[in-house]
Structure formats: structure tokens, C-alpha cells
C-alpha positions as CSV (number, residue, x, y, z in Angstrom):
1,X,178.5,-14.5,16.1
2,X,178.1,-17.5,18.4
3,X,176.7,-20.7,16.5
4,X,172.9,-21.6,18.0
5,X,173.4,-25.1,18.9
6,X,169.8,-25.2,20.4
7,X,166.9,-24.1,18.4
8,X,163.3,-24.9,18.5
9,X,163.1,-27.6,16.0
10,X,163.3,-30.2,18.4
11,X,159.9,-28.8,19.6
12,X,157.9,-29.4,16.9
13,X,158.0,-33.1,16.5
14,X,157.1,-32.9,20.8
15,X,154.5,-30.9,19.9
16,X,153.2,-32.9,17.3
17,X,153.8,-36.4,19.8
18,X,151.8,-34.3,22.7
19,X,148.7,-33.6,20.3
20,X,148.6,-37.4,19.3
21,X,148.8,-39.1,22.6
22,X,146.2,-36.3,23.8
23,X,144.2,-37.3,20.4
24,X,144.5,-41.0,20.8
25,X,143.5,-40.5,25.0
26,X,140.6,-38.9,24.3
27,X,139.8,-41.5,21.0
28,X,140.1,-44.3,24.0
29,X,137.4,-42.1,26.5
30,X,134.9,-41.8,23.7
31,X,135.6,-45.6,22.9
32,X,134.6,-46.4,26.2
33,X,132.2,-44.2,26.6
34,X,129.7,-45.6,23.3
35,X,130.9,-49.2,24.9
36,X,128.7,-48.5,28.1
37,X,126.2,-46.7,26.4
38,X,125.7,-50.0,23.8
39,X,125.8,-52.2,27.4
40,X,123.2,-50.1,28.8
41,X,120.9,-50.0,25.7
42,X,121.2,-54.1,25.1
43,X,120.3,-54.3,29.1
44,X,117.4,-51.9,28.7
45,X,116.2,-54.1,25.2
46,X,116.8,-57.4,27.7
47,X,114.5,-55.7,30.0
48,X,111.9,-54.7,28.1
49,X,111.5,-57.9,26.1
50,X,111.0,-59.7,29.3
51,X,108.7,-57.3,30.0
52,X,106.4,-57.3,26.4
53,X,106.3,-61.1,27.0
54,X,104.8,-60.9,30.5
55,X,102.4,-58.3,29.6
56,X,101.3,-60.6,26.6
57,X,101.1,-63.9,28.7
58,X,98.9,-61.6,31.3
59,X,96.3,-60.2,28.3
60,X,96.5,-64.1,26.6
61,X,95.2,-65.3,29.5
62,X,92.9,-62.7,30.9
63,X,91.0,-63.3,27.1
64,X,91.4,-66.7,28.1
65,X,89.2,-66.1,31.7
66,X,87.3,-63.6,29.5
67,X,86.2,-66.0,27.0
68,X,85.4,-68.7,29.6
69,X,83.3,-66.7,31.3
70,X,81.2,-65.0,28.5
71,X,80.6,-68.9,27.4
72,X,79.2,-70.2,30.8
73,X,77.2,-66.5,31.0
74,X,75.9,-67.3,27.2
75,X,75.2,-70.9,28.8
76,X,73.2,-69.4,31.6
77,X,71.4,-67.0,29.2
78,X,70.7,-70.2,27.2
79,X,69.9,-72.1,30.2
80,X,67.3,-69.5,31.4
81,X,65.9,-68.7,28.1
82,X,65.1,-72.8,27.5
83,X,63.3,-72.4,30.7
84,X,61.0,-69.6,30.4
């Protein structure tokens, strides 16, 4: 009988080094991956702030010309109703 001098446990421990670099690639894509997605969520929450304070400035002020009006139209009522 000849002596094996070359078996297969030297593939194991490659196996086993293959499956964790492949792991610990794939632990970096998904790590990057939730990065841009947190990115793109605080952008869209940046954006939409900005917006919900323009909106409100807009209706703040358009109760603002609202009100002014309906006082110089109660004025006017008042106005016409001394008069008659």
C-alpha cells in the first residue's frame, strides 16, 4: 500500500474560509444597502418638512387675508346698515 500523503482535509478549513469571506461580502452589500436606504429616507423627511412648513405659512396667511377681508366686509355691512 502506498501512504496517501494528500487527502482532503486540507479542503475543509478552504471551504469553511470560502463560505465566510462570501458571508462577510454579502454582510458588507446589505450594510450598504440599509446605508442608502436610511440616506434616502432622512432626504425624503428633509423634504417633506420643508414642505409642511410652506404649506402652513401659505394657509397662516391666506386666514390672515381671509380674516381681513371678512372684517372690512362686516365693516361695509355695518357701514350700510348705520345708513339705511
Amino acid at each position: 500500500m502506498h501512504p496517501e500523503t494528500l487527502t482532503y482535509q486540507w479542503l475543509t478549513p478552504i471551504l469553511i474560509s470560502l463560505i465566510g469571506l462570501f458571508v462577510s461580502i454579502i454582510g458588507v452589500m446589505i450594510k450598504g444597502y440599509l446605508q442608502s436606504i436610511d440616506k434616502n429616507i432622512e432626504k425624503v423627511k428633509t423634504d417633506l418638512i420643508f414642505h409642511v412648513e410652506k404649506v402652513e405659512s401659505f394657509i397662516a396667511k391666506a386666514n390672515e387675508r381671509y380674516f381681513e377681508v371678512d372684517k372690512r366686509v362686516t365693516r361695509l355691512e355695518d357701514h350700510y346698515s348705520i345708513r339705511k
